[in-house]
mmCIF file of the N, C-alpha and C atoms, coordinates in Angstrom:
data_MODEL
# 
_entry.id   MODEL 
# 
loop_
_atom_site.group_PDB 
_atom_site.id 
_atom_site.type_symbol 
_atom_site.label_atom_id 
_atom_site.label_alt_id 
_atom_site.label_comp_id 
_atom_site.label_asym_id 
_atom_site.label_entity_id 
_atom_site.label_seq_id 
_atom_site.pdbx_PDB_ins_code 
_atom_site.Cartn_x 
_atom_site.Cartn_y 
_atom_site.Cartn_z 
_atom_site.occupancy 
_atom_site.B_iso_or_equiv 
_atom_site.pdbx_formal_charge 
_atom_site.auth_seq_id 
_atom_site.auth_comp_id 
_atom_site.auth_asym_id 
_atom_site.auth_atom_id 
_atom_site.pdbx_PDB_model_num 
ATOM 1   N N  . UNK A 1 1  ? 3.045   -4.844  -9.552  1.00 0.00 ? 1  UNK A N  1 
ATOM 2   C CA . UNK A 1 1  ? 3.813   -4.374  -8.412  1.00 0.00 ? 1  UNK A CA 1 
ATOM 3   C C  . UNK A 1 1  ? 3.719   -2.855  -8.310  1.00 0.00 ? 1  UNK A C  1 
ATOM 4   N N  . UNK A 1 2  ? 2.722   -2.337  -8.604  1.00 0.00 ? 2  UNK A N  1 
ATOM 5   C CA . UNK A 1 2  ? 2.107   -0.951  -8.410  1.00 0.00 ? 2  UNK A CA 1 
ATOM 6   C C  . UNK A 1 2  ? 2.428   -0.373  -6.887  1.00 0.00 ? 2  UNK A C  1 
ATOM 7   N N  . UNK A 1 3  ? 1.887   -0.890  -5.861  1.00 0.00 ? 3  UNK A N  1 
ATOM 8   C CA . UNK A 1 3  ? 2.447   -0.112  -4.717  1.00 0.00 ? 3  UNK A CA 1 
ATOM 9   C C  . UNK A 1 3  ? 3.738   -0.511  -3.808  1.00 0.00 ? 3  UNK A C  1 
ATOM 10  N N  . UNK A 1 4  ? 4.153   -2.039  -4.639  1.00 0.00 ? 4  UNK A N  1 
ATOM 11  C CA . UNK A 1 4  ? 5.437   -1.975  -3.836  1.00 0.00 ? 4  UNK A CA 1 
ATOM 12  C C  . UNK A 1 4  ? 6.687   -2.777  -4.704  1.00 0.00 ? 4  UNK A C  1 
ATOM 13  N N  . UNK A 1 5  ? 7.000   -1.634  -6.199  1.00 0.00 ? 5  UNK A N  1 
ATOM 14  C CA . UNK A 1 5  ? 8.054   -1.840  -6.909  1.00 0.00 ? 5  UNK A CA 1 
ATOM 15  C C  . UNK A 1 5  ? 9.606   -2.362  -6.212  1.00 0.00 ? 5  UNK A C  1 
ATOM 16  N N  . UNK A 1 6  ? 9.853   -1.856  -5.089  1.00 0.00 ? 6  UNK A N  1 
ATOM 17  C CA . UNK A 1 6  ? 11.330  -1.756  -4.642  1.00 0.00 ? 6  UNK A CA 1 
ATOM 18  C C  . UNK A 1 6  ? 11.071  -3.593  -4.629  1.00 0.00 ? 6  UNK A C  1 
ATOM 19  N N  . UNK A 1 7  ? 9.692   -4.424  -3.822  1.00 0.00 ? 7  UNK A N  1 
ATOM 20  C CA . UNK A 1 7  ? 10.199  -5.900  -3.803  1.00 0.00 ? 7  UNK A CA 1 
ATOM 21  C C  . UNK A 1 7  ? 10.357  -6.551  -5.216  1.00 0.00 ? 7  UNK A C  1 
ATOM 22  N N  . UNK A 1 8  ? 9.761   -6.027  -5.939  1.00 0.00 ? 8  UNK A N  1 
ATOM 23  C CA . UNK A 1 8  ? 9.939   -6.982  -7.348  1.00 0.00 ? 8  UNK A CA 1 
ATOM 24  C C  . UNK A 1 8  ? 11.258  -7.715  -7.237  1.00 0.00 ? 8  UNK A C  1 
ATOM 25  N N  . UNK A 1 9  ? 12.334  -7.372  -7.223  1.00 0.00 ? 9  UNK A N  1 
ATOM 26  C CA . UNK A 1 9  ? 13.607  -7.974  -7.716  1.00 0.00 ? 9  UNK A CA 1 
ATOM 27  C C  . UNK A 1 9  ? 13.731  -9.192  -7.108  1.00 0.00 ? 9  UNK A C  1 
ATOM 28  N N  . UNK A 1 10 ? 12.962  -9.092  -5.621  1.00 0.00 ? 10 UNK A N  1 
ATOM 29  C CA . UNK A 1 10 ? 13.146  -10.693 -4.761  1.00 0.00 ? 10 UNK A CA 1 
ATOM 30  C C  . UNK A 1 10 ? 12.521  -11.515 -4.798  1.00 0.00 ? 10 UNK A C  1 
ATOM 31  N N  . UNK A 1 11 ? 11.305  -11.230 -5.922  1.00 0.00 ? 11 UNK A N  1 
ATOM 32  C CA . UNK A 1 11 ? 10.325  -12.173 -5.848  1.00 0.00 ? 11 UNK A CA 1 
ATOM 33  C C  . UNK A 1 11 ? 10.890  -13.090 -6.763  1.00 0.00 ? 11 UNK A C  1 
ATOM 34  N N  . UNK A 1 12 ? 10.580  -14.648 -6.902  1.00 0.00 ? 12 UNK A N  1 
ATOM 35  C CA . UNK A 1 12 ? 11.227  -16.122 -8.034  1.00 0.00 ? 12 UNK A CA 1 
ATOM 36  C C  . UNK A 1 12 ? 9.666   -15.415 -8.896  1.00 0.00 ? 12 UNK A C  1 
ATOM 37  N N  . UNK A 1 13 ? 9.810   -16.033 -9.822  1.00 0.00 ? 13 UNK A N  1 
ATOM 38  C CA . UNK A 1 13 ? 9.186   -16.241 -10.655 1.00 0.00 ? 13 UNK A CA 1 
ATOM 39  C C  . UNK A 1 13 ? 7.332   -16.741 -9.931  1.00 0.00 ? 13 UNK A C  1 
ATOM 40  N N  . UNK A 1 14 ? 7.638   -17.920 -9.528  1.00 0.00 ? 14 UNK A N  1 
ATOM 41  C CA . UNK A 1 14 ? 6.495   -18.757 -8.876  1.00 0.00 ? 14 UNK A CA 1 
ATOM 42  C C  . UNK A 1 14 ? 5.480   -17.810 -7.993  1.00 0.00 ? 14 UNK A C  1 
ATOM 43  N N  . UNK A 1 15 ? 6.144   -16.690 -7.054  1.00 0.00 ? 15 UNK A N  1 
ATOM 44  C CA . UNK A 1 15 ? 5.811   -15.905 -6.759  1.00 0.00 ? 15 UNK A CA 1 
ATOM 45  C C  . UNK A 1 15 ? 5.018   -14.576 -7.354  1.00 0.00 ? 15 UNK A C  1 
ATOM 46  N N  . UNK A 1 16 ? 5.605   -14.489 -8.440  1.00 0.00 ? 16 UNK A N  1 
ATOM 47  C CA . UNK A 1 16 ? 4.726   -13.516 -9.130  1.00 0.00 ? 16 UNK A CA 1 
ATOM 48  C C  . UNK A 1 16 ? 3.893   -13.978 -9.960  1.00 0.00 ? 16 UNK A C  1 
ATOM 49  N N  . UNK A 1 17 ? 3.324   -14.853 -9.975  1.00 0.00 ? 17 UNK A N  1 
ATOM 50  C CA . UNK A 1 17 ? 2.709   -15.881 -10.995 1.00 0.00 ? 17 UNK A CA 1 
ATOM 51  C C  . UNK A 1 17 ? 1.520   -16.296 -10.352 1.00 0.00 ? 17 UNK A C  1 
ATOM 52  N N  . UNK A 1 18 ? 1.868   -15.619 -8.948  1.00 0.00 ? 18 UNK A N  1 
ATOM 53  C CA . UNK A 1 18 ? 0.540   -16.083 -7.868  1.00 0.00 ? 18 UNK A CA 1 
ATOM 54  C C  . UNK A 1 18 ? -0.864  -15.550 -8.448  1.00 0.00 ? 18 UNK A C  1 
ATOM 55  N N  . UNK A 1 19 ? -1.873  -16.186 -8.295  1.00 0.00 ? 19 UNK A N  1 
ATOM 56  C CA . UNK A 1 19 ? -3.065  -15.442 -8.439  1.00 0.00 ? 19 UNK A CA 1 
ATOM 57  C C  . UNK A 1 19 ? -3.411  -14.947 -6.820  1.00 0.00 ? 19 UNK A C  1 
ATOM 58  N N  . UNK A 1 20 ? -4.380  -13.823 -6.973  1.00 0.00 ? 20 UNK A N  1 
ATOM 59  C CA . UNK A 1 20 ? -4.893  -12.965 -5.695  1.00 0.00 ? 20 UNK A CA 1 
ATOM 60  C C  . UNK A 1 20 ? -5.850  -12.596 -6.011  1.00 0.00 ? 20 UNK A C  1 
ATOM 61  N N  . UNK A 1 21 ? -6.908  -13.029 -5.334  1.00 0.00 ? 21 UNK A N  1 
ATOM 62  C CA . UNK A 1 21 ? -7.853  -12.760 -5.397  1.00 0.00 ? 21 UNK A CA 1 
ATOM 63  C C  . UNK A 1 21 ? -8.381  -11.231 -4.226  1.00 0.00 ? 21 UNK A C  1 
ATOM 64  N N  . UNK A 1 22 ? -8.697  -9.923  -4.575  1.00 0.00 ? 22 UNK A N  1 
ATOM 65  C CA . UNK A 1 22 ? -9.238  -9.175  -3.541  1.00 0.00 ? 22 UNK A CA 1 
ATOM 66  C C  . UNK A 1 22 ? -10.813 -9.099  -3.161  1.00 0.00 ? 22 UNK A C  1 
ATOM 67  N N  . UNK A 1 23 ? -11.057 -8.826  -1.952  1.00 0.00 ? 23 UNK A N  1 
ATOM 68  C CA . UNK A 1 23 ? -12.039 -9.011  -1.787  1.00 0.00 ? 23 UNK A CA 1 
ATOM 69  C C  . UNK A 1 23 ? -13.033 -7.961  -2.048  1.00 0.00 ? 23 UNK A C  1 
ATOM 70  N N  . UNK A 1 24 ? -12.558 -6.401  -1.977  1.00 0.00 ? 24 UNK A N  1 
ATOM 71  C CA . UNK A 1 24 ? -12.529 -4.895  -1.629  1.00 0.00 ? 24 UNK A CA 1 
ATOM 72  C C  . UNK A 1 24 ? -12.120 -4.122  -2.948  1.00 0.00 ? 24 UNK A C  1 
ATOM 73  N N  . UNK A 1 25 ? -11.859 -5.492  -4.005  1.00 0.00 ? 25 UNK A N  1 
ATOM 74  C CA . UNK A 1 25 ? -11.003 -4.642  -5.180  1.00 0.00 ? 25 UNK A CA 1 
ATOM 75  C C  . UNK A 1 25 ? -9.608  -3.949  -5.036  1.00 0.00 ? 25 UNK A C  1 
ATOM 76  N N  . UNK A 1 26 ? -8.972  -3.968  -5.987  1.00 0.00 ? 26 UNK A N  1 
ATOM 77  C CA . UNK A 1 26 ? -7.213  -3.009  -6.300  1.00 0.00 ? 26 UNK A CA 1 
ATOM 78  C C  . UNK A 1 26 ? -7.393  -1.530  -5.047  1.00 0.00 ? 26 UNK A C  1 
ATOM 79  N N  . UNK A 1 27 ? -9.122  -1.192  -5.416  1.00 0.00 ? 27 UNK A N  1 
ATOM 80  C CA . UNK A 1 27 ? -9.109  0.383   -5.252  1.00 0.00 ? 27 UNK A CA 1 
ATOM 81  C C  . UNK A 1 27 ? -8.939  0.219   -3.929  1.00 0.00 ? 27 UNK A C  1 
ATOM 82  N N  . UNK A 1 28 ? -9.301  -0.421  -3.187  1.00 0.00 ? 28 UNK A N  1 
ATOM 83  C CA . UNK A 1 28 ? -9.097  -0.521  -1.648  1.00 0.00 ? 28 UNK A CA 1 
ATOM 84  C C  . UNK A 1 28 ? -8.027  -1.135  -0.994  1.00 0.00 ? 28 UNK A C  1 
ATOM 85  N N  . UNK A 1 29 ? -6.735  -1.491  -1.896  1.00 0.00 ? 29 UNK A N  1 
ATOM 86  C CA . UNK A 1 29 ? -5.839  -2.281  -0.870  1.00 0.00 ? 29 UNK A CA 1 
ATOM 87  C C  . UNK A 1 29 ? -4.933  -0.981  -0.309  1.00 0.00 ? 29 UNK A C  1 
ATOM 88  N N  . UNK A 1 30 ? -4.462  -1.010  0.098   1.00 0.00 ? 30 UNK A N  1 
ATOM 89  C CA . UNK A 1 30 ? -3.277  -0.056  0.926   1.00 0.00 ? 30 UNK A CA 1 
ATOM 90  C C  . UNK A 1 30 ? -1.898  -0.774  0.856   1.00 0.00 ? 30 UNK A C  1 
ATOM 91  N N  . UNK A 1 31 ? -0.910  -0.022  0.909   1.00 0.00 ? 31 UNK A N  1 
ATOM 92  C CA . UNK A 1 31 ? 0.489   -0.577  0.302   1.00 0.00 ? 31 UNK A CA 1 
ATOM 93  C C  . UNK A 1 31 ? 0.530   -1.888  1.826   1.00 0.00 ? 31 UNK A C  1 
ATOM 94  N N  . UNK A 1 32 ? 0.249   -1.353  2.667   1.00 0.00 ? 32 UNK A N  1 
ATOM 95  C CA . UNK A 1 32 ? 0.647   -2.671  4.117   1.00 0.00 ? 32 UNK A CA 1 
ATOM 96  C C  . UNK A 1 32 ? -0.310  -4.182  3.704   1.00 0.00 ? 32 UNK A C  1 
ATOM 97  N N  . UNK A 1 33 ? -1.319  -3.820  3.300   1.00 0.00 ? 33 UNK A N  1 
ATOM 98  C CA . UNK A 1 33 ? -1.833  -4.969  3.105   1.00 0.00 ? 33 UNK A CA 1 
ATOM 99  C C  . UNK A 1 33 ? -1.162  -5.620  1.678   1.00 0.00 ? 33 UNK A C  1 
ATOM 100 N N  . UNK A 1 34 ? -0.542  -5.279  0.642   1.00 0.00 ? 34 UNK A N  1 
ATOM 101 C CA . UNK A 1 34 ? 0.167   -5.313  -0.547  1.00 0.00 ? 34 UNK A CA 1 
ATOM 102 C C  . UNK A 1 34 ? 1.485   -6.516  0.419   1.00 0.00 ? 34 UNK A C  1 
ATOM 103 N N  . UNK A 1 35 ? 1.994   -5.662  0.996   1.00 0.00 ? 35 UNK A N  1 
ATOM 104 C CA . UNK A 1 35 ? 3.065   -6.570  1.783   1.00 0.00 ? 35 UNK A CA 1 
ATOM 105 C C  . UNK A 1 35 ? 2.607   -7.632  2.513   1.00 0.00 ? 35 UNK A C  1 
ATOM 106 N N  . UNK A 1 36 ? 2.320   -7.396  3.586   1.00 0.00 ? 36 UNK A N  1 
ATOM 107 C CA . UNK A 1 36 ? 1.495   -8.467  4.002   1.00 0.00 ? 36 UNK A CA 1 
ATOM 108 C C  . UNK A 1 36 ? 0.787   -9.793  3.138   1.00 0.00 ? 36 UNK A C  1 
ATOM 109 N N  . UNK A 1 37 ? 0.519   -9.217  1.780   1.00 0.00 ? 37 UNK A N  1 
ATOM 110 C CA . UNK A 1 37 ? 0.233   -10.607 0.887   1.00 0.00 ? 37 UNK A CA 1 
ATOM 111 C C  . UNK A 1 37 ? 1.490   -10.940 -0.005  1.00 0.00 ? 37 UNK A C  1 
ATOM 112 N N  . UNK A 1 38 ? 2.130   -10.273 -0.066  1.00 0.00 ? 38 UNK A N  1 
ATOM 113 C CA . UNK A 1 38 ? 3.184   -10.891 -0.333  1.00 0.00 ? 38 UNK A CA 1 
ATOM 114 C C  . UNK A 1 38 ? 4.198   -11.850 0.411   1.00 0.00 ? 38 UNK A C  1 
ATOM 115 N N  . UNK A 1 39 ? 3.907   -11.496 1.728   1.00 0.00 ? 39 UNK A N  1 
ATOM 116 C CA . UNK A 1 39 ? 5.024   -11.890 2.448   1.00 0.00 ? 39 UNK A CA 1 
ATOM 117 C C  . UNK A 1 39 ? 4.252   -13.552 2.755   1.00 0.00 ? 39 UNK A C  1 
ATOM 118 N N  . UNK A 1 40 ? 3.250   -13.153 2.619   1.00 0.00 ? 40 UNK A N  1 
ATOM 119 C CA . UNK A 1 40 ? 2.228   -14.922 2.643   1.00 0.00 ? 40 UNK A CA 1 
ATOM 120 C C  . UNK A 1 40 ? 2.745   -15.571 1.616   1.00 0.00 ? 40 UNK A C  1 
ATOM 121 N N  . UNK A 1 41 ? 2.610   -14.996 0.157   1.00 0.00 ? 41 UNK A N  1 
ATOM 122 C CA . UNK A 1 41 ? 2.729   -15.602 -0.486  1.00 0.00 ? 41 UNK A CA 1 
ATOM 123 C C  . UNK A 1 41 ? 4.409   -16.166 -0.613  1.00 0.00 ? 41 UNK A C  1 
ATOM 124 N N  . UNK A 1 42 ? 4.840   -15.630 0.093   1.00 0.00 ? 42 UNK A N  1 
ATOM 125 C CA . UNK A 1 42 ? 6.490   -16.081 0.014   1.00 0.00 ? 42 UNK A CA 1 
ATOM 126 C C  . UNK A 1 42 ? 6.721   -17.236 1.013   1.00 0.00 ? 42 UNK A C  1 
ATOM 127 N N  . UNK A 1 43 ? 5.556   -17.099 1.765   1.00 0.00 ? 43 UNK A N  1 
ATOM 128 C CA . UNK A 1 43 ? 6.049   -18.532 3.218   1.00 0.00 ? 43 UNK A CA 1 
ATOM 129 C C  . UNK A 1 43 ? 5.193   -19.407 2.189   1.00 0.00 ? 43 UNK A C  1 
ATOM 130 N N  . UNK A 1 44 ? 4.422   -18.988 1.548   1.00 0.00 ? 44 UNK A N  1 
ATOM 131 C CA . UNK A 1 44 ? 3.267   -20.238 0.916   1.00 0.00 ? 44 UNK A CA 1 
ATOM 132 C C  . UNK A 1 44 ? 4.258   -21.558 0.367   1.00 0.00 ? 44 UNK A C  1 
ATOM 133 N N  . UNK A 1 45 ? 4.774   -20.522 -0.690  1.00 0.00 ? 45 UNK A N  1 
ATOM 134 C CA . UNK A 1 45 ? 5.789   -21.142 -1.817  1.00 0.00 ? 45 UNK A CA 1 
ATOM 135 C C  . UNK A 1 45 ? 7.247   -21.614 -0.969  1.00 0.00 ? 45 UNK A C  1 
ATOM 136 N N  . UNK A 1 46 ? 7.818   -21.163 0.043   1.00 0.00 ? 46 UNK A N  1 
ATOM 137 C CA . UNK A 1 46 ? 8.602   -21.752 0.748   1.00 0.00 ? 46 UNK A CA 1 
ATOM 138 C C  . UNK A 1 46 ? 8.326   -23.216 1.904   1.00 0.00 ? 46 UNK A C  1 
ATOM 139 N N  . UNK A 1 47 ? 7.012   -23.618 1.732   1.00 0.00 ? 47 UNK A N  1 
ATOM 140 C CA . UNK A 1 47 ? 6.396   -24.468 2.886   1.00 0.00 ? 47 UNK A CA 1 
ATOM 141 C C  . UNK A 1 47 ? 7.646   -26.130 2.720   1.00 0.00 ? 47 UNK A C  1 
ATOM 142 N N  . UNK A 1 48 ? 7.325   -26.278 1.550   1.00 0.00 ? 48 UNK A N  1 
ATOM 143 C CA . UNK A 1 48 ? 8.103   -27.466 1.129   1.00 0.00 ? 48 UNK A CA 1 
ATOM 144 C C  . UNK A 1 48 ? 9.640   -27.539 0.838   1.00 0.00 ? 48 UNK A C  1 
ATOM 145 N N  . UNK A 1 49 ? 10.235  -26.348 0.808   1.00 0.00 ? 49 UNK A N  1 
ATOM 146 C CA . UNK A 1 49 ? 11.514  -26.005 0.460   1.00 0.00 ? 49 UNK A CA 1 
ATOM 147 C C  . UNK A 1 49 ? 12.480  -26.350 1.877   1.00 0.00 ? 49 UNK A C  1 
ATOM 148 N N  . UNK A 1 50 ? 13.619  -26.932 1.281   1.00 0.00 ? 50 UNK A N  1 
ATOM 149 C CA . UNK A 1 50 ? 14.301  -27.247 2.235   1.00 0.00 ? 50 UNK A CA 1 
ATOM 150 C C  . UNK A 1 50 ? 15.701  -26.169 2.373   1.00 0.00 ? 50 UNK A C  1 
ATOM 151 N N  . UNK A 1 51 ? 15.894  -25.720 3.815   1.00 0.00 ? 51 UNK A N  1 
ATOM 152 C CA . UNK A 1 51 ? 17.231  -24.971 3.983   1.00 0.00 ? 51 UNK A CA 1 
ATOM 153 C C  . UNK A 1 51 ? 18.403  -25.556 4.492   1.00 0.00 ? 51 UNK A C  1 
ATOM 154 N N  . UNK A 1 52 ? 19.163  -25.504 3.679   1.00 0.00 ? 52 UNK A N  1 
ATOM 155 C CA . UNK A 1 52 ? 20.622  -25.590 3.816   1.00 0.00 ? 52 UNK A CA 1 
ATOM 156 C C  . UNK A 1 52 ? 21.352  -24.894 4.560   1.00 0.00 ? 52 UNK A C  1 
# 
């Protein structure tokens, strides 16, 4: 969580456990694209989850 420490705390577990593959390498992501895969990876892991 190098360029975007402040989300750590909201991520479950399952979430940070994700593998990511880059295409461009670490050296080329930019903090927006950092979010942006995170925020995928948070609908990913929410697909099956049910809200109350």
């Amino acid at each position: 969580m190098k360029l975007t420490p402040e989300l750590h705390p909201f991520l479950k577990p399952g979430e940070l456990d994700s593998e990511i593959v880059l295409m461009h390498g670490f050296d080329a992501l930019m903090e927006e694209d950092a979010v942006e895969i995170i925020q995928f990876s948070i609908s990913e892991h929410q697909k099956n989850a049910y809200l109350h």
